[in-house]
N, C-alpha and C positions, 0 to 999 in steps of 0.2 A: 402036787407034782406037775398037772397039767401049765398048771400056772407058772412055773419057773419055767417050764420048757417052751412057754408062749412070752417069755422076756426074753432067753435065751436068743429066740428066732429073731425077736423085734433088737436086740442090741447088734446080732449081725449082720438083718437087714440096711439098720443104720449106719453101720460101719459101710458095708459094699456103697452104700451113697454116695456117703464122705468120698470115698476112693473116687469113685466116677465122677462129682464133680472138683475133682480134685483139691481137695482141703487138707487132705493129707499129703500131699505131694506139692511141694514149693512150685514146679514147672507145672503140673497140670491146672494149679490154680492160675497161674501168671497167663497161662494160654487161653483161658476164660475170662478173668479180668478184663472186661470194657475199659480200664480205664489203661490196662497197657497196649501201646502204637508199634509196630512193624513198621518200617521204612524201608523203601530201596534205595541204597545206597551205592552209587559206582564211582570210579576213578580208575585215571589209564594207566595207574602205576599196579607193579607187582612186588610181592616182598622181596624181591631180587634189587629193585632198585632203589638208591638210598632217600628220595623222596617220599617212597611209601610208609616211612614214621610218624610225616602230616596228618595224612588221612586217618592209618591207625587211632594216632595219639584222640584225633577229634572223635570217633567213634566210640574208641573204649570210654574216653571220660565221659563222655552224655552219658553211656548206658549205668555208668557206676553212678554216676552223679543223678541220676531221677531213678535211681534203685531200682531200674531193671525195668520202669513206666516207660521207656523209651527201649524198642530197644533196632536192630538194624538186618535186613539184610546184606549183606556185602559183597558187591561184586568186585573185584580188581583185574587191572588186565583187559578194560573195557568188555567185558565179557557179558555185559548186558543189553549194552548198544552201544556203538563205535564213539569213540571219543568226539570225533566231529559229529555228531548229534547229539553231548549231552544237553547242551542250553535248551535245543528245541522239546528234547523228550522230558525235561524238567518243565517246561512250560507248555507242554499236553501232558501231562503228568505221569508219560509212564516212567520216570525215575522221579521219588519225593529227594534229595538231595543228593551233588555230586560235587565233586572235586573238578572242577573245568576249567578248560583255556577260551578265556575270553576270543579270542580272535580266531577260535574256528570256525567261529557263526555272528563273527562280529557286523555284520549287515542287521541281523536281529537286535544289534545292540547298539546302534553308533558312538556314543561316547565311549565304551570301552576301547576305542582304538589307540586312548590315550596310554592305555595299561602298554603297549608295548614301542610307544615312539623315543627314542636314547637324548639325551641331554636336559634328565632332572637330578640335579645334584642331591636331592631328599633322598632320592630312591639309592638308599646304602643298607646293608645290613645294620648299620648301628640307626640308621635316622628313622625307618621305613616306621618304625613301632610306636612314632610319635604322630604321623600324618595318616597313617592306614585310615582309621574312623573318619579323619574333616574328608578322606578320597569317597571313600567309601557311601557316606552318606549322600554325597552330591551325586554320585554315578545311582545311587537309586531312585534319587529323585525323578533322573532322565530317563528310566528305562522302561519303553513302552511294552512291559512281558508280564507275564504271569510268575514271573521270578524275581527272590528277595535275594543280593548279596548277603552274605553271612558274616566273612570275612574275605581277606585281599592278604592271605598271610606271604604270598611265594615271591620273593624279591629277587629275581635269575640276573645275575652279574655275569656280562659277557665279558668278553676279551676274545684277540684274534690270533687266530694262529693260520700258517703260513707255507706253500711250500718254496717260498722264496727267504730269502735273511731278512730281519726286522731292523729298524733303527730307534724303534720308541718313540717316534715321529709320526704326525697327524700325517705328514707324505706318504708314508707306507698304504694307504690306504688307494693311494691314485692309482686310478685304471686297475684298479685289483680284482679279479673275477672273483667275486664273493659270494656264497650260500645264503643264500638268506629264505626265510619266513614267508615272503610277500607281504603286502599293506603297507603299513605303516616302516616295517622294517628298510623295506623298500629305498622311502623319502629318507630316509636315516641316513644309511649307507651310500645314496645319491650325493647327500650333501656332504658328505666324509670327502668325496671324489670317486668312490669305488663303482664298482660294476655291478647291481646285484642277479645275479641270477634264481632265482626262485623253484625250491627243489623243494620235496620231500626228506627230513631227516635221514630218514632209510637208505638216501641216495649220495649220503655227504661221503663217506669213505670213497666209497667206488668212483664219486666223481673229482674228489682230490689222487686217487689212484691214478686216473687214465689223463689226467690234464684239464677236464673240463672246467675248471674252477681250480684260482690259484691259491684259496684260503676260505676261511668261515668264521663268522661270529661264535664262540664257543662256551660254554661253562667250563671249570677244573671238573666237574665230575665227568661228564659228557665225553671231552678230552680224554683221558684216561681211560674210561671204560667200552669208548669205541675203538679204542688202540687209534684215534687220530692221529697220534704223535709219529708212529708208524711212517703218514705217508707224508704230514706236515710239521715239521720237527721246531719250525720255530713260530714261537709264540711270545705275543704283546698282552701285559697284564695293564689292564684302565682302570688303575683308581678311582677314578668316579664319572658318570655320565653317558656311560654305556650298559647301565643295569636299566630292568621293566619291573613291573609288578606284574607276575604270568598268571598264577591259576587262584582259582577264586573257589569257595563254598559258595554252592546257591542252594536253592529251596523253593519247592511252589510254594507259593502266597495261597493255596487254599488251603492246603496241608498246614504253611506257618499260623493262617488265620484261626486256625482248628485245635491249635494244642493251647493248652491252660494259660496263663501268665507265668506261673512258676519255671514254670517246663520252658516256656520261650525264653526266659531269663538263665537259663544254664546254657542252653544252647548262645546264647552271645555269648558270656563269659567264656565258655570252652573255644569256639570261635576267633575271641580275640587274644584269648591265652596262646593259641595258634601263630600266632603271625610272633612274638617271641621266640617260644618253640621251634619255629622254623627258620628263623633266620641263625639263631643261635647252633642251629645241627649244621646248615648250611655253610655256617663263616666256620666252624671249627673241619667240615668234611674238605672246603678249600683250603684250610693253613694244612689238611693232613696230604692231600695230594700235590700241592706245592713243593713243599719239601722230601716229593718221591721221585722229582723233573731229573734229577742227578742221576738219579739209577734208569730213568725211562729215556735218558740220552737229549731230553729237549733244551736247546737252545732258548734261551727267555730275558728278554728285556722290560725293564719296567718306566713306563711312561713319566714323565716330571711333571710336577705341577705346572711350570707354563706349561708346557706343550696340552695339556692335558686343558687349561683354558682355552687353548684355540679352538680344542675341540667341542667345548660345548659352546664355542661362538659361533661353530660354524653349523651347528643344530637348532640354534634359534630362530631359523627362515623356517624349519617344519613345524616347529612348533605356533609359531604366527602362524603358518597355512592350517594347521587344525583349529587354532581358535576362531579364524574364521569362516570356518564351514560350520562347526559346531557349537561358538557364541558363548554367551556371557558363564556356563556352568564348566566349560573347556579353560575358559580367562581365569576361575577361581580355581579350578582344581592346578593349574600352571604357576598362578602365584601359589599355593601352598606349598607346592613341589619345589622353590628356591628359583622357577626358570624367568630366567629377565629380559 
């Protein structure tokens, strides 16, 4: 009797083990497992807004796709650190990957100024998925950071809109007090003929409100969802040469250097599946908000194909002024881009 009742003890000693170190519980083993990784993960989108499917999409599939050896914290809504310090804080490591815009801390990166200067005819939703990787790979080669591009999935297709009448004419553009980015947007909109003034997003409505700016480079989402149309009713649609490549996946290089092979091979794959993904959410969220301009009362003209060459003949002086500050990796990523 003593004897079963000294198995009895020892089978539920062993059980309470089990439990504790979690072998019976799928999460408490995973949370002991050395061999699964925790990331912080941020981007300045919220599920409110319709580019937050990028990030998502990259997320959920790593963590499905290396069965849960991967998995993320997630911040959105820069709620970790402000969007203009993600490059740095990915490159002192307190964020292991994010979703960022090159040109908030473009100083730390000089060849990414390329990502946002207008007149590369590649840069379309339908082309961008062919050239991403030959951009991609050069822009790492040049970047003196502790950070690896992932991917270059976010292709932003401007157009202008206006609170004066459009003609679909590269004219439209003269002396036009414009919103703009700063940098590179800047030399852009220079060579257009416009005026740029250099704002904070935050500050486009209110300064198309009161007069200080007679228009802005815009997205169809952007448009629409800040009620632009409100105070600038007419808008110019540019079929090509007025699109960037904006936000990128990075990653520190000590964290990249630290995961397996396997594991780094899903993360591209998911990565480059991205830049399809997004461009395809993207051309379909513009054909949906296009065809809402009737009911949203905006006035719209669409550009012609000449007209539309003059304009990327008259962005070919900036693009010559970037290759020659930035040299022979600026020359290759220009030819790849269609720019002549």
């Amino acid at each position: 009797m003593e004897r079963i009742r000294r198995s009895v003890v020892l089978v539920l000693l062993f059980t309470a083990m089990c439990v504790l170190a979690g072998w019976s519980n799928p999460e408490g083993a995973a949370a002991k497992d050395p061999a699964v990784r925790t990331l912080k993960f941020t981007t300045l989108y919220t599920s409110a807004r319709e580019m937050f499917a990028t990030p998502k999409f990259f997320v959920d599939e790593i963590e499905k796709r290396t069965k849960g050896k991967i998995k993320f914290n997630f911040y959105p809504g820069s709620s970790l650190v402000p969007a203009k310090q993600f490059v740095s804080s990915v490159h002192n490591g307190v964020v292991d990957v994010a979703f960022a815009v090159p040109s908030y801390e473009g100083g730390l990166w000089p060849i990414t100024d390329l990502c946002t200067v207008f007149g590369a005819p590649m840069v379309t939703y339908e082309k961008w998925r062919f050239v991403e990787e030959k951009v991609r790979v050069i822009m790492n080669k040049n970047i003196d950071l502790n950070v690896l591009i992932l991917s270059m999935p976010h292709v932003v297709v401007y157009h202008l809109c206006s609170k004066k009448p459009l003609t679909g004419k590269v004219a439209d553009f003269e002396n036009l007090l414009v919103r703009s980015a700063g940098s590179s947007f800047n030399a852009s909109l220079k060579a257009l003929g416009a005026k740029p003034v250099t704002m904070p997003s935050s500050e486009f409505y209110m300064a198309l409100q009161k007069g200080i700016i007679d228009g802005g480079m815009t997205t169809f989402d952007l448009y629409k969802n800040w009620k632009l149309y409100e105070v600038a009713p007419n808008f110019m649609v540019i079929p090509k040469g007025a699109a960037t490549f904006g936000q990128v996946f990075i990653i520190n290089k000590n964290v990249w250097n630290s995961l397996p092979g396997d594991i780094q091979k899903i993360f591209l794959e998911v990565a480059k599946e991205c830049v399809a993904f997004t461009n395809e959410h993207c051309e379909a969220t513009d054909r949906r908000i296009f065809e809402e301009f009737g009911k949203l009362g905006v006035k719209y003209v669409i550009m012609s194909e000449a007209e539309n060459e003059i304009l990327l003949e008259k962005l070919r002086p900036v693009w010559a002024e970037y290759i020659g500050k930035l040299g022979k990796p600026a020359e290759e990523i220009a030819k790849i881009l269609g720019v002549k």
